[in-house]
C-alpha positions, 0 to 999 in steps of 0.5 A: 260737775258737783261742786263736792266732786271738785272739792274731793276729786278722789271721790268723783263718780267716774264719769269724767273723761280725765280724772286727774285733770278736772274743771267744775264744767265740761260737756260732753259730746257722745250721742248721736253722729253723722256717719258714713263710709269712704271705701274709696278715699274721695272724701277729701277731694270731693270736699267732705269736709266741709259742714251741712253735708248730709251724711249716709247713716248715722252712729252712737258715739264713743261705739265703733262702728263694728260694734252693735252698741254703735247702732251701725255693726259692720265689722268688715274692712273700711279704712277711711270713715267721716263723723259729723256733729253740729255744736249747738248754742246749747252746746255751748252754754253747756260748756259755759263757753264766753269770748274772754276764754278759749273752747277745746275739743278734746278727743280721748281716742281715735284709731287710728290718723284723725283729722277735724274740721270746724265749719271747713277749718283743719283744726288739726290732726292727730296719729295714735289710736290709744291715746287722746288729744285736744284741740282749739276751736276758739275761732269757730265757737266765736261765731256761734254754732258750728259743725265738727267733722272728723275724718278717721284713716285706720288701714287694717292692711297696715300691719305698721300701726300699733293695733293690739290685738285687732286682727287684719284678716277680715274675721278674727282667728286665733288670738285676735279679734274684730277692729276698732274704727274711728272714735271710741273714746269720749269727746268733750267741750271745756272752757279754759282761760287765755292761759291755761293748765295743759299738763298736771303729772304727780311724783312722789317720793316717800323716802325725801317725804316729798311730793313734786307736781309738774306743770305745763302751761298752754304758753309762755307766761308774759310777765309771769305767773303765780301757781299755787298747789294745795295737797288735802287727805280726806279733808285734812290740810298736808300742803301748801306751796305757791311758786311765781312761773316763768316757763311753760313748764315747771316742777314745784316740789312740796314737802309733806311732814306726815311722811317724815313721821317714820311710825305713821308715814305709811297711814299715808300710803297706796296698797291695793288693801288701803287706796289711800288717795291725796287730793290736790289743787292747782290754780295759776294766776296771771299778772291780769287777775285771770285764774285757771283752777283745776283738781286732781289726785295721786296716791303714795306709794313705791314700786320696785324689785329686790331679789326674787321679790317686787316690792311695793312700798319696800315690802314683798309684794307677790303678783297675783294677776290675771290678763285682761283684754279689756273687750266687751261683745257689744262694745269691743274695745270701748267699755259699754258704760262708765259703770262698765269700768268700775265693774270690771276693776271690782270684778278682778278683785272679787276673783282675788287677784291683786293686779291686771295686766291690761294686754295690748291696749291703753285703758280708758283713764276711768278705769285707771281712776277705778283702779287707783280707788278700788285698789288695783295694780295694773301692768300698763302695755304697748299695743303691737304693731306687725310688721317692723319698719323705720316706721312702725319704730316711729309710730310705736315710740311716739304713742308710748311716749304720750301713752306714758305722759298721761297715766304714769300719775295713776299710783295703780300702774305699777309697771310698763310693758312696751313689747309683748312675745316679739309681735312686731320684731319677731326676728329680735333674737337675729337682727341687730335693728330689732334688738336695738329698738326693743333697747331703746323702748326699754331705756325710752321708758325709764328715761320717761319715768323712772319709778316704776318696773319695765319689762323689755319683752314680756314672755321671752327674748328679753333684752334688759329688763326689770323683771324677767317674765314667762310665758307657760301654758303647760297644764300638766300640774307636775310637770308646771310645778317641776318647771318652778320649785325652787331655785335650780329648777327655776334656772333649768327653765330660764336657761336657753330656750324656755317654755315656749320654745323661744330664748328667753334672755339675749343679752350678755350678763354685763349687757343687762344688768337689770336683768341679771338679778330680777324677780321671775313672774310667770306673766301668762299661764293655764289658757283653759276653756271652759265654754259649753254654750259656745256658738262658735269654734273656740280656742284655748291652750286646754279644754274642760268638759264640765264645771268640776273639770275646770275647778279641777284644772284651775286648782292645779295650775294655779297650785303647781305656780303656788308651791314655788318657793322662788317665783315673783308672781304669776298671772293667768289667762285670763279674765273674760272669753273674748269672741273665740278665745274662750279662755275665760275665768267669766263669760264674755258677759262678765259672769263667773264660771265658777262661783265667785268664792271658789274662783277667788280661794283657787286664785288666793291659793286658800284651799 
């Protein structure tokens, strides 16, 4: 990494694999894998494991291997699959490996139970397919080169994983689309000392006109340990603070004076029109000399609600979103290219929309980096599981947990989702276990970050929750409109069973105060399908035969929601055709079906 890009980590190309956590040096390990099939689970008896086995095929890594950008393509059921990757003395040197420090694996994603070998030795096992984890291959690095093996175990019959919209009949039906097996996100190399930052999140707190970094640190310190944390604003000196460590972790609190000035403290402050960003350093120091120095960001900025409103920064902020299932053809749900990224969040504001909600999966953190620059709100949301347990409870609480530890620094997400229309407790409306679960995932979430919005159950069946939302296909533009114009038809529509046939609250008044007074968003609507060139049997919640059709469409949903007097926001369905859900405001290529100025007018509600 450019010396510059560690100087303004807010200014970084985009290429590193966490963005809020960054060292001048790491090597990346995507390219070319050894790979092959184990149908029939007898890797590990047969020893697998162990390197210099010649593998069946091999594989581009991050690309799943039901990808064609993979090079393998093969979207059938394989439950259990094997990577292999010599590291080379190249490899090594690339990541300025030396004896002194310590080498780490890290794996930004495997779906869905990863275990790793270096050279024969279990390095360690990880379960979550959407978010990452790292590992320590010190002992196999100091006697030179060595072999990886990564044995990845996705069951598409168990319906008790977290998957999101990854179906588990062999082809996609419906809403549901081809899996995602084994690596799909970067692997990478980084050196780190002895004694080194494991964890970095950021807490802003505008009105106290603060700013507190918590760190975690690989161990305990022996003796203690100087941390040292410096704030900069294009170039410019806000903070510096230093703080002698015992623990392993610490909260260090800085006071920020600019934000104290009560005429100019919002020259500081995130909105999707100023994504303004903070740069930060941090450097430990122990009581031998050895530092550890690592860059980061954060950007300024309040969230909350207020009657009918969400509110950012204290002022009325409506939501304009659009769904997006962040799925591309060749790639499924790796992004084809670090570009990919970028284009994606630049492509959401170009149609006019303020935020996404990325439905039912965890983002690559380089798009949330391009969201936090670009200036893109973003509704952070669980991937489902199908089948409630004790434990799909365990395996849903457990990854949202590490979910929300590594992107509740990203000033971007704005709101978590950790349950989406019931999927997975479809019977929360009638069983006490189902409704107690969907509690605690919303109380789990604002035990885990209290700034930020959590909507209970998006759609329907809420238990409490900071923002009551809809889901409404209904493509009658006046019969949508009536649904929501002003306040007592906005009760009308709430009370009971809502628009999709399902209750929309279940909880009593007392039992959900929250709710009792949030803003309603209409958190999916319109569905129209726009795809004359289309291959395959397509899927919408209406179908337009011509350009002028959907334009037509388009104007009157999106106008009936835009009349409403009372209405926190809305979001539509939904960026991109994915596979048969045709749905798309672009084609499954990324191109409009509209021109783009049209598309962003509807959206804004300008003509």
């Amino acid at each position: 990494m450019a010396e510059d890009v560690f100087s303004r980590p807010s200014r970084q190309d985009g290429t590193h694999p966490r963005p809020q956590l960054l060292r001048p040096v790491w090597h990346s390990l995507d390219g070319v894998w050894g790979f092959e099939y184990d149908d029939s689970d007898v890797g590990l008896t047969e020893g697998w494991s162990e390197p210099n086995r010649p593998p069946a095929r091999t594989i581009m890594v991050p690309y799943p291997p039901e990808s064609a950008l993979s090079g393998v393509g093969d979207t059938g059921h394989h439950p259990v699959v094997w990577y292999r990757r010599r590291v080379t003395e190249e490899d090594l040197a690339a990541a300025e490996w030396d004896e002194g420090g310590r080498l780490l694996i890290h794996f930004g994603a495997v779906d869905y139970r990863a275990s790793v070998w270096a050279d024969g030795r279990l390095l360690g096992v990880h379960e979550g397919g959407h978010t990452p984890f790292t590992l320590d291959a010190t002992a196999a690095a100091r006697r030179g080169s060595f072999e990886i093996v990564v044995r990845a175990e996705d069951d598409p019959d168990d319906l008790e994983q977290p998957r999101g919209k990854q179906d588990w009949l062999p082809d996609p039906h419906v809403i549901w689309y081809h899996r995602t097996t084994g690596i799909w996100q970067t692997v990478w190399l980084e050196t780190v000392p002895s004694l080194y930052l494991t964890g970095l999140a950021w807490e802003t707190d505008v009105a106290a006109g603060t700013v507190t970094a918590d760190i975690e640190l690989s161990g305990r310190p022996s003796g203690g340990v100087d941390v040292e944390v410096e704030l900069t604003y294009e170039g410019t000196a806000l903070a510096r603070v230093g703080a002698s460590v015992s623990e392993p972790r610490s909260r260090i609190v800085l006071p920020l004076p600019p934000l104290t000035n009560g005429q100019g403290y919002e020259d500081l402050l995130w909105t999707p029109d100023h994504p303004r960003l903070v740069d930060a350093r941090v450097t430990v120091r122990t009581t031998t000399g050895a530092t550890d120095t690592v860059a980061s960001y954060f950007g300024m900025r309040t969230v909350g609600v207020d009657g009918a409103h969400f509110l950012l920064n204290d002022r009325p902020s409506p939501i304009v979103a659009v769904l997006a299932q962040g799925y591309w053809p060749q790639s499924h749900l790796a992004a084809p290219s670090v570009d990919a990224l970028r284009e994606e969040v630049q492509l959401i504001k170009d149609l006019g929309f303020t935020t996404a909600r990325v439905h039912q999966k965890i983002e690559d953190p380089r798009f949330l980096y391009w969201a936090d620059r670009l200036g893109l709100m973003v509704w952070e949301e669980l991937p489902s599981a199908y089948r409630f347990s004790a434990t799909s409870v365990s395996r849903l609480s457990r990854e949202w947990t590490e979910a929300i530890a590594r992107d509740r620094s990203h000033p971007s997400v704005v709101a978590w989702v950790p349950v989406n229309e019931s999927w997975g407790v479809q019977q929360v409306a009638h069983d006490p276990r189902q409704r107690d679960f969907v509690r605690a995932l919303f109380h789990l979430t604002k035990a885990l970050d209290g700034t930020r919005p959590v909507i209970s159950n998006d759609g329907w069946e809420h238990t409490d929750s900071s923002l009551l939302t809809v889901h409404d296909y209904q493509n009658d533009p006046e019969i949508l409109s009536a649904s929501y114009r002003d306040d007592d038809a906005m009760r009308a529509t709430i009370a009971g069973i809502g628009p999709a046939g399902r209750r929309m609250t279940l909880l009593a008044e007392n039992e959900a105060p929250l709710l009792s007074s949030a803003p309603v968003v209409v958190s999916e609507f319109g569905g129209v399908t726009y795809a004359p060139d289309a291959q395959i049997e397509t899927w919408g919640y209406a179908v337009a035969e011509s350009p002028d059709e959907f334009e037509r469409r388009l104007r009157g949903v999106f106008g009936a929601l835009q009349a409403s007097r009372v209405l926190g926001g809305y979001c539509y369905t939904q960026l991109t055709d994915t596979l048969q859900e045709a749905n798309g405001l672009v084609d499954e290529n990324r191109v409009p079906k509209l021109a783009t100025e049209v598309i962003r007018a509807i959206v804004r509600g300008e003509s």
